[in-house]
Every structure is written in structure tokens, then in C-alpha cells.
C-alpha positions in Angstrom: 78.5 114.4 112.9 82.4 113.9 112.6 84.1 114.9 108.8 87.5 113.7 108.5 88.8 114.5 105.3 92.5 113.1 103.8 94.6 114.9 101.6 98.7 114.4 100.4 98.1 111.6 98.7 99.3 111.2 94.7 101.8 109.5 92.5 105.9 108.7 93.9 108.2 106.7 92.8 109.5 103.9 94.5 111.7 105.0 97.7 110.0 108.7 97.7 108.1 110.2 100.7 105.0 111.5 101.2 102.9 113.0 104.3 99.0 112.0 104.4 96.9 114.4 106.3 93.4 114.0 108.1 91.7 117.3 109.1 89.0 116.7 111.8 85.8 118.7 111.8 86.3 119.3 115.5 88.3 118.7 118.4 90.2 115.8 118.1 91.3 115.5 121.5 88.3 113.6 122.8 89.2 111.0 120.1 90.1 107.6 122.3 92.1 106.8 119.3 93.0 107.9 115.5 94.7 105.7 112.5 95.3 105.5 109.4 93.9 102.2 107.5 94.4 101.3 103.5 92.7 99.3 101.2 94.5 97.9 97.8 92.2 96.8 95.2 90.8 93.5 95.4 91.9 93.2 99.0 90.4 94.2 102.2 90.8 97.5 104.2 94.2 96.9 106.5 95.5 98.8 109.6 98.7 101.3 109.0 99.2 102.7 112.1 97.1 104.3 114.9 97.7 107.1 117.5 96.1 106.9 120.8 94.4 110.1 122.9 97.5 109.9 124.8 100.3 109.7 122.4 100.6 106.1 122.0 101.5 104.6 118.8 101.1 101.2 116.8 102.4 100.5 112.8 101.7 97.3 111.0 105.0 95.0 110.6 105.0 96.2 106.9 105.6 99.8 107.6 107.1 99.9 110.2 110.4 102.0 110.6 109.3 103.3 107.5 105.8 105.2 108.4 105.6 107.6 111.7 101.8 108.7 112.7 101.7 112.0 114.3 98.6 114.3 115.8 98.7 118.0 116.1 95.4 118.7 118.8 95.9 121.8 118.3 95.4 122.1 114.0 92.7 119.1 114.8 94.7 116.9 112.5 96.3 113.7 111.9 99.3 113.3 110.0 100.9 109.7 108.4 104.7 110.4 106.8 105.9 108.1 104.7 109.0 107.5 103.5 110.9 104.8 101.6 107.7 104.1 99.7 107.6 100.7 98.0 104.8 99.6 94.6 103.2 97.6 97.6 102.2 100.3 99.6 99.8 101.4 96.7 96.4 101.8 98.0 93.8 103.7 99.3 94.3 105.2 102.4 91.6 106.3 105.2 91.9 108.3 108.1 89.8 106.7 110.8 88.3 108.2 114.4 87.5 106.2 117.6 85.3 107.3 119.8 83.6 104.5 122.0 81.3 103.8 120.5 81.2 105.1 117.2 84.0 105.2 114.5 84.1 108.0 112.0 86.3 107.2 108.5 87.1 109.5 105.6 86.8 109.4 102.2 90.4 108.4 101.4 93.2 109.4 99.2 94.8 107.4 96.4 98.8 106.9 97.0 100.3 105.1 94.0 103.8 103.9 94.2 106.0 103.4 90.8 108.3 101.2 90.2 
């Protein structure tokens, strides 16, 4: 069994940075593909941004320019950087793991954006 676990998240102000971590419990290599997903409440989970086996990479409309996803095989972990943080990118946010045909997701981390 697969353990992803999140951490960096916390409380910025609007226009600050942070950098989301997912720590794999094994070799992510063999991952087809890895992303980060985020879930405000009342609303459903969302895709952020994903990172393919090969290097690939794919943001939502709302972040992009703004969010870069990153993977370091090597540290088997999964990075999201976030900069010019807005109150609407307040959420939850899960690390998620594809590997046909089963997808692993983490527990998540809170980011809260001030105003």
C-alpha cells in the first residue's frame, strides 16, 4: 500500500508564496502520473496541476502562471509552489498518485489565503 503524505501548507496573505510537498512511501518513478487536486468547502475536489512519469505538465486555467508542479524521483516527492496566492485559492489540497489502475490520495493540507 501507497502513503502519500502533504505538508507546507498554512496561513498567507494574499499575494504570498508557499511550496506544498507530497512525500511518497516508495518509488515514485513507476507513477504514470502525480497531481495535486483541492477541495474548498462546500464545493467539489478540483484538479491543480499534474506531472506525468515523463516530465509532462498540466495546471488548471486558474493557476496557471502562477503554480509550477515539480517531482524530485530521487527524494520520492512531489512538490506544488505557489506564488501570487489569491483568498480563492483557499482549500484543501491533496496529493494524488496514478498508477493504472489504482489511484492513491493523501490526507491533505489546509492552505488559507487572507485577504
Amino acid at each position: 500500500q501507497v502513503q502519500l503524505v502533504e505538508s507546507g501548507g498554512g496561513l498567507v496573505q494574499a499575494g504570498g508564496s508557499l511550496r506544498l510537498s507530497c512525500a511518497a512511501s516508495r518509488s515514485i518513478f513507476m507513477f504514470n502520473v502525480m497531481g495535486w487536486y483541492r477541495q474548498a468547502p462546500g464545493k467539489q475536489r478540483d484538479l491543480v496541476a499534474t506531472i506525468t512519469s515523463g516530465g509532462s505538465t498540466s495546471y488548471a486555467d486558474s493557476v496557471k502562471g502562477r503554480f509550477t508542479i515539480s517531482r524530485d524521483n530521487a527524494k520520492n516527492t512531489v512538490y506544488l509552489q505557489m506564488n501570487s496566492l489569491k483568498p480563492e485559492d483557499t482549500a484543501v489540497y491533496y496529493c494524488n498518485a496514478f498508477e493504472i489502475p489504482r489511484a492513491y490520495w493523501g490526507q491533505g493540507t489546509q492552505v488559507t489565503v487572507s485577504s
